[in-house]
GULUM-970002 format. One record per residue (C-alpha): residue in three letters; x, z, y. Coordinates in steps of 0.2 Angstrom, whole numbers, plus 5000, padded with zeros to 4 digits. Example, Ala and Ser with C-alpha at 12.3 -4.5 7.8 and 13.67 -1.06 7.14 Angstrom:
BEGIN
- ala / 5062 / 5039 / 4978
- ser / 5068 / 5036 / 4995
***
This chain:
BEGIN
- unk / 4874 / 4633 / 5116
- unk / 4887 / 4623 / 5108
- unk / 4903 / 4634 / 5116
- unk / 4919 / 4623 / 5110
- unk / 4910 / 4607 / 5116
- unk / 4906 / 4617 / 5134
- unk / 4925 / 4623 / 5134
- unk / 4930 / 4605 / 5129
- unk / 4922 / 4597 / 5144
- unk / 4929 / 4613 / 5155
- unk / 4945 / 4606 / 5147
- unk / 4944 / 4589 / 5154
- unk / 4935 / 4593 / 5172
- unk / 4951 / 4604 / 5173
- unk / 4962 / 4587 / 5170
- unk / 4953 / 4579 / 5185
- unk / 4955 / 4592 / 5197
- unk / 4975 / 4594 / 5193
- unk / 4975 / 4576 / 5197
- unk / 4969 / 4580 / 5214
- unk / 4980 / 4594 / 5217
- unk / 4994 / 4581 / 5219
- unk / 4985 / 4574 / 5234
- unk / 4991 / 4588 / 5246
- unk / 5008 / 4582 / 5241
- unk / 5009 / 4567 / 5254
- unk / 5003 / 4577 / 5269
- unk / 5016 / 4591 / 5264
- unk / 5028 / 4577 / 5262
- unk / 5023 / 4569 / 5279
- unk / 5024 / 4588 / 5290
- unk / 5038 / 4595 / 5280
- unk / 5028 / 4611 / 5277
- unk / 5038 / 4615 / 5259
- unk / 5021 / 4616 / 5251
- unk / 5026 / 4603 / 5237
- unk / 5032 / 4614 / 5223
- unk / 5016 / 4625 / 5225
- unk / 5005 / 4610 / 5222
- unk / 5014 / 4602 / 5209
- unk / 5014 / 4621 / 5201
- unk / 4998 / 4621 / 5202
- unk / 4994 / 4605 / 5195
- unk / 5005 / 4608 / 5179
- unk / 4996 / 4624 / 5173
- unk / 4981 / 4615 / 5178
- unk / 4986 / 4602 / 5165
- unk / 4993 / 4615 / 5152
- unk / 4975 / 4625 / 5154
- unk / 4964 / 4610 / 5154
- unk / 4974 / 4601 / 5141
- unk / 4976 / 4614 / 5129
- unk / 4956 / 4616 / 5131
- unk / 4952 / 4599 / 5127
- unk / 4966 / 4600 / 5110
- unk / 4960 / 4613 / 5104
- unk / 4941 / 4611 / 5104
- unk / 4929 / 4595 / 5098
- unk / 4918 / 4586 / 5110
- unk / 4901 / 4585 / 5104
- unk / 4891 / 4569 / 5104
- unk / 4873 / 4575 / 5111
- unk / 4873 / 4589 / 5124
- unk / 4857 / 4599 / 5125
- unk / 4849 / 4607 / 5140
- unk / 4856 / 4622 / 5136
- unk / 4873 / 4617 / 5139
- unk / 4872 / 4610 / 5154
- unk / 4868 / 4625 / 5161
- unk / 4884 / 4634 / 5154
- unk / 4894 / 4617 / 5158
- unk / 4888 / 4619 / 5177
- unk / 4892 / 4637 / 5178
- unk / 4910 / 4636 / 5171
- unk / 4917 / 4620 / 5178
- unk / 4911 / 4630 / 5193
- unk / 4922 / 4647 / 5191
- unk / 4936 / 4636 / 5184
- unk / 4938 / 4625 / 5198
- unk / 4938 / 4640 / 5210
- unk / 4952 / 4650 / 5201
- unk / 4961 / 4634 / 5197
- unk / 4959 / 4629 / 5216
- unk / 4963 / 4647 / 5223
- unk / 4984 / 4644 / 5216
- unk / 4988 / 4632 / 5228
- unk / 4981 / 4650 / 5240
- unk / 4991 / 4662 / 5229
- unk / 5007 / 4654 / 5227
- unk / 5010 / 4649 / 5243
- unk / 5007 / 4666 / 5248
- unk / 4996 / 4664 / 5264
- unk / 4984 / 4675 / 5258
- unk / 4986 / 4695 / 5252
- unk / 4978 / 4696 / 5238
- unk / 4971 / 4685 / 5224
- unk / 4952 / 4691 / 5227
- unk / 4956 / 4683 / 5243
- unk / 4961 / 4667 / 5236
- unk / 4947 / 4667 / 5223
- unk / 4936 / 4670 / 5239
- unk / 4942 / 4657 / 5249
- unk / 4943 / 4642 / 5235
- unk / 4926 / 4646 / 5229
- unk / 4919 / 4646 / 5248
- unk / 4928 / 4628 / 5250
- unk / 4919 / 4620 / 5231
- unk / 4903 / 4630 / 5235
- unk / 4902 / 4620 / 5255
- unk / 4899 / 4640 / 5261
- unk / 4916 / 4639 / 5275
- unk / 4917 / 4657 / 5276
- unk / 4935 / 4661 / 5278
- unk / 4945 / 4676 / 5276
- unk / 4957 / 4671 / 5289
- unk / 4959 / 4678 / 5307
- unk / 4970 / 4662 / 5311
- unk / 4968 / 4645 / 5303
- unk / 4983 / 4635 / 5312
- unk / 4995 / 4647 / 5303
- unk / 4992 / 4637 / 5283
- unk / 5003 / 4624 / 5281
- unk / 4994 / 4607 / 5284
- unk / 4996 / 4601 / 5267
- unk / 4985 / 4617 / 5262
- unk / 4973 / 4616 / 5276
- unk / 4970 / 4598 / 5268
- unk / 4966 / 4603 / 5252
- unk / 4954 / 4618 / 5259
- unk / 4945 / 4602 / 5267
- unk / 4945 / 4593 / 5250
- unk / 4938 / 4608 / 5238
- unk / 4922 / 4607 / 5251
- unk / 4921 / 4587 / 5249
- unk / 4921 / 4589 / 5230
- unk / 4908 / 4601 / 5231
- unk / 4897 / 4593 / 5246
- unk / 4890 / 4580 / 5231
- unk / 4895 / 4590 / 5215
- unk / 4910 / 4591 / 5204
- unk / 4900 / 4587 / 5192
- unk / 4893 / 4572 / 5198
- unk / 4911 / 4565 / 5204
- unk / 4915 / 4566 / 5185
- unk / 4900 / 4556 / 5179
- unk / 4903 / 4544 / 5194
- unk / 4923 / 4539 / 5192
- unk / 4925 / 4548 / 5175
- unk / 4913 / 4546 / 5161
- unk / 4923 / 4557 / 5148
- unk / 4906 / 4563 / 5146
- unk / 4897 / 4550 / 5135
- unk / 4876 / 4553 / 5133
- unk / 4869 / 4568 / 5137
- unk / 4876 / 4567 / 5157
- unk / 4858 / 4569 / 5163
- unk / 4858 / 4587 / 5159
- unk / 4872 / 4591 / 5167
- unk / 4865 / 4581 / 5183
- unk / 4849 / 4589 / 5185
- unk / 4858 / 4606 / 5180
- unk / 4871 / 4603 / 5195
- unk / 4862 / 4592 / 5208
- unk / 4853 / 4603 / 5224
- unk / 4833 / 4606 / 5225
- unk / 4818 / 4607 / 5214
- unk / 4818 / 4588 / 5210
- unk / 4830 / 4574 / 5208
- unk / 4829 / 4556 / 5211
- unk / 4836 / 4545 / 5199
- unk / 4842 / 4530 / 5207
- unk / 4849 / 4518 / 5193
- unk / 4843 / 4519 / 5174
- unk / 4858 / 4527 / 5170
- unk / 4866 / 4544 / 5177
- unk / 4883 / 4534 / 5178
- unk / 4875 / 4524 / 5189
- unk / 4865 / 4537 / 5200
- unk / 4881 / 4546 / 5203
- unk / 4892 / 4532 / 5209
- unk / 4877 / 4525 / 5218
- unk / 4876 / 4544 / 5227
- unk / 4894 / 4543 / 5229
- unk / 4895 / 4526 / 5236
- unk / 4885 / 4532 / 5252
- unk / 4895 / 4549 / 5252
- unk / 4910 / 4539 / 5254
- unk / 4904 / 4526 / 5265
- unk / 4898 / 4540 / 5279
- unk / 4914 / 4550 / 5280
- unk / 4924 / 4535 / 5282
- unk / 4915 / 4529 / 5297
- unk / 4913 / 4547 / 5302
- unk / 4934 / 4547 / 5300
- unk / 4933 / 4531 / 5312
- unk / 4922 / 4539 / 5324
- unk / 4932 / 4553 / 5326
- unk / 4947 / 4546 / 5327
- unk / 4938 / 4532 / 5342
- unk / 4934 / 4549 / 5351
- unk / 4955 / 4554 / 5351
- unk / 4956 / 4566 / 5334
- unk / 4972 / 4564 / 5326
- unk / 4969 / 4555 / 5307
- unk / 4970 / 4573 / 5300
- unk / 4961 / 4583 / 5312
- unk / 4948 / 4569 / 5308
- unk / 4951 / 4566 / 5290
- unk / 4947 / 4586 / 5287
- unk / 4932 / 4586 / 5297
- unk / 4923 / 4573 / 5291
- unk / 4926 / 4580 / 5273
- unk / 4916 / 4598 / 5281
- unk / 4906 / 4589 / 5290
- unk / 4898 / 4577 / 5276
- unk / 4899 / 4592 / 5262
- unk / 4892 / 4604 / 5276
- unk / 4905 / 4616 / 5275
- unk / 4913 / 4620 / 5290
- unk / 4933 / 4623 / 5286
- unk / 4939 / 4618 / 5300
- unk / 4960 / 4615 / 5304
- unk / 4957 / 4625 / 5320
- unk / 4949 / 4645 / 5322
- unk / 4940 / 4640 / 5337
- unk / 4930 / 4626 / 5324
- unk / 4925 / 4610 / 5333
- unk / 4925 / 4619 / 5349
- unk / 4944 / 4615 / 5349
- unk / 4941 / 4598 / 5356
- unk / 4927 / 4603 / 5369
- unk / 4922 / 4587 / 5370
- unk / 4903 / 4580 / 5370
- unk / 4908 / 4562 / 5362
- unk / 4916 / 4573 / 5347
- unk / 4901 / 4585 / 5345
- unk / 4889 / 4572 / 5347
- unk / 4897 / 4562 / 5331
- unk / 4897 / 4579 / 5321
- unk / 4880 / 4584 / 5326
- unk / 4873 / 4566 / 5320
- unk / 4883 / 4567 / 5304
- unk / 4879 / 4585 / 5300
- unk / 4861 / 4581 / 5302
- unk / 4865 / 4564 / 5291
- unk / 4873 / 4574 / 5278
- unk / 4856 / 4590 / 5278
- unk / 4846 / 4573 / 5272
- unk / 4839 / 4569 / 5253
- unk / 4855 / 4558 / 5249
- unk / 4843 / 4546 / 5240
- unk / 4834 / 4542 / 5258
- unk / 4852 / 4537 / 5262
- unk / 4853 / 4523 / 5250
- unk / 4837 / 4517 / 5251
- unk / 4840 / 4515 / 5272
- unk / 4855 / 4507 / 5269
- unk / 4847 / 4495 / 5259
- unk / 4837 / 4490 / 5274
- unk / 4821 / 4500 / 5268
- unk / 4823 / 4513 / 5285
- unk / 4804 / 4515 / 5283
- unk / 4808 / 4528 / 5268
- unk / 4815 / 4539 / 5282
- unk / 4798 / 4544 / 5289
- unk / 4787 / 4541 / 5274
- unk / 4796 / 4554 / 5268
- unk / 4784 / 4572 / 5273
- unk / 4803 / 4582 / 5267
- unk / 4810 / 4573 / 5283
- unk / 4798 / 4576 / 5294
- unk / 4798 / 4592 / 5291
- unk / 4815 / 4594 / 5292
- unk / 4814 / 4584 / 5311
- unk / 4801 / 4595 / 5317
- unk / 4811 / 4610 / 5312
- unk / 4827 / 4605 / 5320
- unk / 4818 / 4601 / 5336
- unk / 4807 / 4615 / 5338
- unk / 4823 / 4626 / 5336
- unk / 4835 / 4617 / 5345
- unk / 4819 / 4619 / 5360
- unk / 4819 / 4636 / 5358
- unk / 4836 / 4640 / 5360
- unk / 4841 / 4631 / 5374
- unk / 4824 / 4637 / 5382
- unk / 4830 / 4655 / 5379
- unk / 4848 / 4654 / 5383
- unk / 4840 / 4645 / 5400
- unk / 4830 / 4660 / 5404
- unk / 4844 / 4673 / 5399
- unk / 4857 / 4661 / 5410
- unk / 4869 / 4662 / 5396
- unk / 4878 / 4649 / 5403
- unk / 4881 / 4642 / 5419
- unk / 4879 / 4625 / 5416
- unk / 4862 / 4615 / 5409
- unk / 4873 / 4605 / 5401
- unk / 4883 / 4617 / 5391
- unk / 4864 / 4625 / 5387
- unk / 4860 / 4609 / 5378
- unk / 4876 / 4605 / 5369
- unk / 4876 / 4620 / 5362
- unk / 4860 / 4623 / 5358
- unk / 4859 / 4607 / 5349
- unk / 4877 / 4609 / 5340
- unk / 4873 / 4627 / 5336
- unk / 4856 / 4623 / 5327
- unk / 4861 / 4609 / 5318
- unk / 4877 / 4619 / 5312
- unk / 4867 / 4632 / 5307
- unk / 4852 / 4623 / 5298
- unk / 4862 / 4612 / 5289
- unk / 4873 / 4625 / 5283
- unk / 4886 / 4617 / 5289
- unk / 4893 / 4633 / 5299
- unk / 4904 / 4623 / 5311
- unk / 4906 / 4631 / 5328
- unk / 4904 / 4629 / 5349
- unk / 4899 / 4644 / 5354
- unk / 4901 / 4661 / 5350
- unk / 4883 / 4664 / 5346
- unk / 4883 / 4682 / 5341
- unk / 4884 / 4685 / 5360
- unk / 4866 / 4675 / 5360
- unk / 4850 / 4683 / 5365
- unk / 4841 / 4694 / 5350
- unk / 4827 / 4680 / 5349
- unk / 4840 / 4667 / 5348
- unk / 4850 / 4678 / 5334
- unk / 4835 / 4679 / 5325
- unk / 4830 / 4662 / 5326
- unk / 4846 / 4657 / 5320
- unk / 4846 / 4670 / 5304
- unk / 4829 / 4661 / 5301
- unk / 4837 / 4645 / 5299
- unk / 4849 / 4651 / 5287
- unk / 4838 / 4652 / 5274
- unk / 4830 / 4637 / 5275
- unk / 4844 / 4624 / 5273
- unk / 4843 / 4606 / 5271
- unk / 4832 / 4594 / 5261
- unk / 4834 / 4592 / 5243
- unk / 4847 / 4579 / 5237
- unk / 4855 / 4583 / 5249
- unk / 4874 / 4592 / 5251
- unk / 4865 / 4608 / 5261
- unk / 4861 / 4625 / 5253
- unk / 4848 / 4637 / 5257
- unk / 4831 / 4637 / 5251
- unk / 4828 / 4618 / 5255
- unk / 4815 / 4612 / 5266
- unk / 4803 / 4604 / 5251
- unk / 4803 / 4622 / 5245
- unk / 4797 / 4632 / 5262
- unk / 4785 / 4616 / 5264
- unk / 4778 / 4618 / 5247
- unk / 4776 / 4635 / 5249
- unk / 4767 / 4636 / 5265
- unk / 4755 / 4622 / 5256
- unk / 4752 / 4636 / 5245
- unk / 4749 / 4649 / 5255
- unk / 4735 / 4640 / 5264
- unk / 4725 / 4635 / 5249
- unk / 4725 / 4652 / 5244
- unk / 4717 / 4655 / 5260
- unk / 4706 / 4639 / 5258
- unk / 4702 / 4646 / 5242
- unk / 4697 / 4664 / 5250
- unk / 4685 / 4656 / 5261
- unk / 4677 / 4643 / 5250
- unk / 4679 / 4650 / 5232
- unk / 4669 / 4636 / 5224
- unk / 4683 / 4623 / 5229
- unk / 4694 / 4614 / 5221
- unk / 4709 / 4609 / 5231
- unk / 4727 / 4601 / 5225
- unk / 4744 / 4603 / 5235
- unk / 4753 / 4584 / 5238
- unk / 4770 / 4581 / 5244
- unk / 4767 / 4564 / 5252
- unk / 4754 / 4556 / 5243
- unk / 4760 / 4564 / 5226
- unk / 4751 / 4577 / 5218
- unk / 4763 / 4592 / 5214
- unk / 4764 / 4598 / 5195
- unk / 4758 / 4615 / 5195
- unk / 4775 / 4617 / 5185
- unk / 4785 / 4613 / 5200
- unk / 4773 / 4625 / 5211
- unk / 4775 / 4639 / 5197
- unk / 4795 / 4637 / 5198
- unk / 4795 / 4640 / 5217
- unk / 4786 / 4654 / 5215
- unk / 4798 / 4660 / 5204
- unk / 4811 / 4655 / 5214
- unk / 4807 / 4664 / 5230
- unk / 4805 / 4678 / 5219
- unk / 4822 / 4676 / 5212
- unk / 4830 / 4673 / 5228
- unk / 4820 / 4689 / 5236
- unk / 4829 / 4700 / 5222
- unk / 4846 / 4694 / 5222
- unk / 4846 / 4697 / 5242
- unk / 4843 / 4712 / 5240
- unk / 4853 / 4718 / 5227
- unk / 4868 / 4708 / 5235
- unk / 4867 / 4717 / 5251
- unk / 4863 / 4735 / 5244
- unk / 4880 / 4734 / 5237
- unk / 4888 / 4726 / 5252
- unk / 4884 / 4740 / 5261
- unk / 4885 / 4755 / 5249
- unk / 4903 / 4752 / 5253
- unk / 4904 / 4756 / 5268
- unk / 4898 / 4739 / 5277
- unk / 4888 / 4741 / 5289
- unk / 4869 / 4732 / 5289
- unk / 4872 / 4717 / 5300
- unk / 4887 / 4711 / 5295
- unk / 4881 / 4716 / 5276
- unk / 4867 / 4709 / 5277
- unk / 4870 / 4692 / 5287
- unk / 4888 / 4692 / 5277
- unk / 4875 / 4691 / 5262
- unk / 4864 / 4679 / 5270
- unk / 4876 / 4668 / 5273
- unk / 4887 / 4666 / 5257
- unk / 4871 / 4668 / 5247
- unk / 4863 / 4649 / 5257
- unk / 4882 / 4643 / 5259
- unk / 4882 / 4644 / 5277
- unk / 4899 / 4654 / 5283
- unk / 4898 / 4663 / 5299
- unk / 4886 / 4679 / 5300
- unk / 4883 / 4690 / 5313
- unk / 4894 / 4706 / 5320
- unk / 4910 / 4708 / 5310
- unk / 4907 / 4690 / 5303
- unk / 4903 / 4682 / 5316
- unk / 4905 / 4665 / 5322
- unk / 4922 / 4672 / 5331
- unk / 4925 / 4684 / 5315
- unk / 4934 / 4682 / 5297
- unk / 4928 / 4691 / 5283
- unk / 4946 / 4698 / 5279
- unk / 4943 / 4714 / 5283
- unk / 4930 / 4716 / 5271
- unk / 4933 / 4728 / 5254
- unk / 4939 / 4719 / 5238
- unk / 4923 / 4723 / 5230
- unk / 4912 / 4715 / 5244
- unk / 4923 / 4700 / 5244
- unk / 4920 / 4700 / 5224
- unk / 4900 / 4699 / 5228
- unk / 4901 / 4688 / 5242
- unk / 4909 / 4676 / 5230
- unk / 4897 / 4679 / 5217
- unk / 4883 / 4676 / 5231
- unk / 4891 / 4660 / 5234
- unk / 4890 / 4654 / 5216
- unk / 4873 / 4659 / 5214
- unk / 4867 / 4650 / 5230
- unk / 4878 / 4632 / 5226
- unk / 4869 / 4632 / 5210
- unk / 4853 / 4638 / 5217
- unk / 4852 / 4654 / 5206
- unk / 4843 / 4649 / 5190
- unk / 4859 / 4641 / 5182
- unk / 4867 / 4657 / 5185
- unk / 4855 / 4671 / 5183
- unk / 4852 / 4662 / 5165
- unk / 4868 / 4663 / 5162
- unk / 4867 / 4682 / 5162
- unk / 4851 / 4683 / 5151
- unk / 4854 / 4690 / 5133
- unk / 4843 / 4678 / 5125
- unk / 4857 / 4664 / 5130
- unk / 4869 / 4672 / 5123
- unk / 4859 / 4676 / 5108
- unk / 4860 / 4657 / 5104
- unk / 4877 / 4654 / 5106
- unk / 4889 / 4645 / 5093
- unk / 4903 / 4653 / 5091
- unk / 4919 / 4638 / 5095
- unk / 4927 / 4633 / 5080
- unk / 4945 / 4626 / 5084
- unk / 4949 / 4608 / 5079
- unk / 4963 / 4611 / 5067
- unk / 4952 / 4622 / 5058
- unk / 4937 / 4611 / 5057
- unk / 4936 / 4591 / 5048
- unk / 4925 / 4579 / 5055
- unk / 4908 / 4585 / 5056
- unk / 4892 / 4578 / 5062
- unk / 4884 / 4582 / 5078
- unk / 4876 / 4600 / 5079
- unk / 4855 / 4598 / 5082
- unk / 4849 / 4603 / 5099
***
């Protein structure tokens, strides 16, 4: 691993980021909230700290595999602390582990909040809690490549190190261009979400902030009872549509907006993902139905429909207090919050290509039981998978089985109890928010221990990135082949260091 040309990219994704801590500064203007100062604080150490990274160490000409890895990892931890000072100095939160915990649940799309009220922040800072999930809906990474290519060659490691899922779709020859191509729809569909909501009577704010969750599938909303706030069908209907939009492989996107909407369904990711939704979203409004949770057929549906989308998508958005759900519904909806969305797109969890690979799997092996003489291959579409790609979800599953566990042993070795340990776990590991019990949809995690809030985070991290890029990060044999930085005033020009 080249380490001063990692710290030197740190440097200047640390740059961008204090450029967009100046953003808040109109709304803070606009509501007379005196948040100013903090963000303009903020910004300056941001470009002392990213500056003084990007002078003191050289950018290197080729970046390796390796790198990306660390790039991914660091820009990642950066922009959290750097995005928690805005949190920290304004002094809306007690502690600084609960401003690391909130920043990182914003850039990581998770929306789980320490707060036990929301309309208390300062509108400037509720704004930028909206923004950190929009930068981390697509990938800060990818922003960069897209409106800053400080990176030069080399940007495809870093792209397939950052984007979601177990394959990526290039779009354009070059990553500059698959990035602003990505980008390009992103922007487009929270715009016309803003529009939408704003139609449906949603203040410019209200729906500014909400299309930013919605479209990163993060779910920070600007009120604590969420999007049940408005109580309005027309608005729950526009999220519902957009959080499904946004739980979509991103390149499906462009191709339909091209005019190619056959790719939608040609698609056997999609389908799965449609089946899925419907067959839950069946079954819940089926069981609520037959446990009369509500009065109404028509508050069954909409929240039945809301509630599984949110939760699928990882979006984490709320209408209901769900936790007050029937156990098959509970359990449904903990099922769901380890699948996810497709790959490519801005929803964590396992992703569906994953779970539909797997059970492709599964029943070979079984073919294979049955008629041992066979030879049978497992397609995605009409594409025969690598065993490669078969071997890394394997790996993967059992990756994610293990850092469950070990995440939740901790949680509730201190003192947590298993539900709200465990779903807390589940859902910061697959970047969803809400849990059940104590972190329930109507909860916060506040009253957590500082240690738990420390692996939460980490939890958070490890499931934005999809746990390889962080797990290697914590193999000795990395390390063992890291260079060691060399300042630039103590280095002349030198060529590029081989991969």
């Amino acid at each position: 691993m080249r380490t001063g040309g990692v710290l030197n990219i740190l440097g200047k994704l640390l740059l961008l980021l204090s450029i967009f801590l100046l953003t808040p500064i109109p709304f803070s203007y606009y509501y007379d909230d005196g948040m100013m100062t903090v963000f303009l604080v903020s910004a300056i150490l941001g470009v002392m700290l990213g500056g003084g990274l990007v002078c003191s160490f050289q950018p290197e000409e080729e970046l390796g595999y390796r790198d990306g890895f660390a790039v991914v990892v660091f820009s990642w931890l950066g922009m959290a602390l750097l995005g928690a000072l805005p949190y920290y100095f304004s002094g809306v939160m007690d502690s600084f582990v609960d401003c690391i915990f909130e920043s990182m649940s914003g850039f990581t799309t998770t929306g789980s909040t320490i707060l036990a009220q929301v309309e208390i922040l300062p509108k400037s800072v509720l704004f930028w809690r909206a923004l950190t999930h929009w930068f981390g809906g697509m990938g800060i990474i990818v922003l960069t490549l897209a409106i800053l290519p400080l990176l030069g060659i080399g940007g495809m490691q870093l792209f397939q190190a950052e984007m979601p899922g177990p394959t990526k779709d290039r779009l354009a020859p070059r990553i500059q261009d698959t990035a602003r191509i990505l980008w390009s729809v992103y922007v487009l569909f929270t715009l016309t979400e803003i529009l939408l909501l704003m139609l449906g009577g949603v203040s410019f704010f209200d729906a500014v902030c909400h299309a930013f969750a919605t479209l990163a599938t993060g779910g920070f909303s600007t009120h604590t009872a969420s999007v049940g706030f408005f109580d309005s069908a027309y608005i729950e209907s526009v999220v519902i549509f957009f959080m499904f939009v946004a739980g979509v492989n991103f390149s499906l996107h462009y191709h339909g907006l091209r005019g190619r909407m056959s790719s939608y369904w040609q698609n056997e990711e999609f389908r799965f993902y449609v089946f899925l939704t419907a067959f839950a979203v069946v079954t819940i409004i089926i069981a609520n139905l037959i446990y009369g949770t509500y009065d109404s057929f028509s508050q069954t549906v909409r929240t039945g429909f809301f509630q599984v989308t949110s939760i699928l998508t990882t979006t984490g958005f709320g209408t209901a207090d769900f936790d007050s759900w029937p156990p098959v519904c509970k359990i449904l909806l903990v099922s769901l919050m380890f699948v996810g969305g497709c790959a490519g797109s801005t929803g964590g969890g396992i992703k569906h290509v994953r779970l539909l690979l797997f059970f492709k799997y599964a029943r070979l092996q079984l073919r294979n039981l049955i008629h041992p003489q066979a030879v049978g291959t497992i397609k995605l579409g009409k594409v025969k998978v690598p065993r490669e790609v078969l071997i890394s979800i394997l790996g993967f599953f059992a990756l994610y089985v293990a850092f469950f566990f070990l995440a939740t042993l901790v949680v509730t070795a201190l003192g947590v109890d298993i539900v709200t340990g465990s779903t807390a776990v589940v859902a910061t590991l697959n970047n969803i928010g809400p849990g059940l019990h104590l972190v329930g949809p109507v909860q916060h995690y506040g009253h957590l221990p500082p240690l738990a809030k420390v692996v939460l985070t980490t939890c958070m991290l490890a499931g934005r990135l999809e746990l390889y890029t962080v797990v290697v990060l914590l193999t000795p044999d990395y390390w063992a082949m890291a260079k060691k930085p060399v300042l630039r005033w103590k280095q002349g020009t030198k060529a590029s260091t081989p991969k």
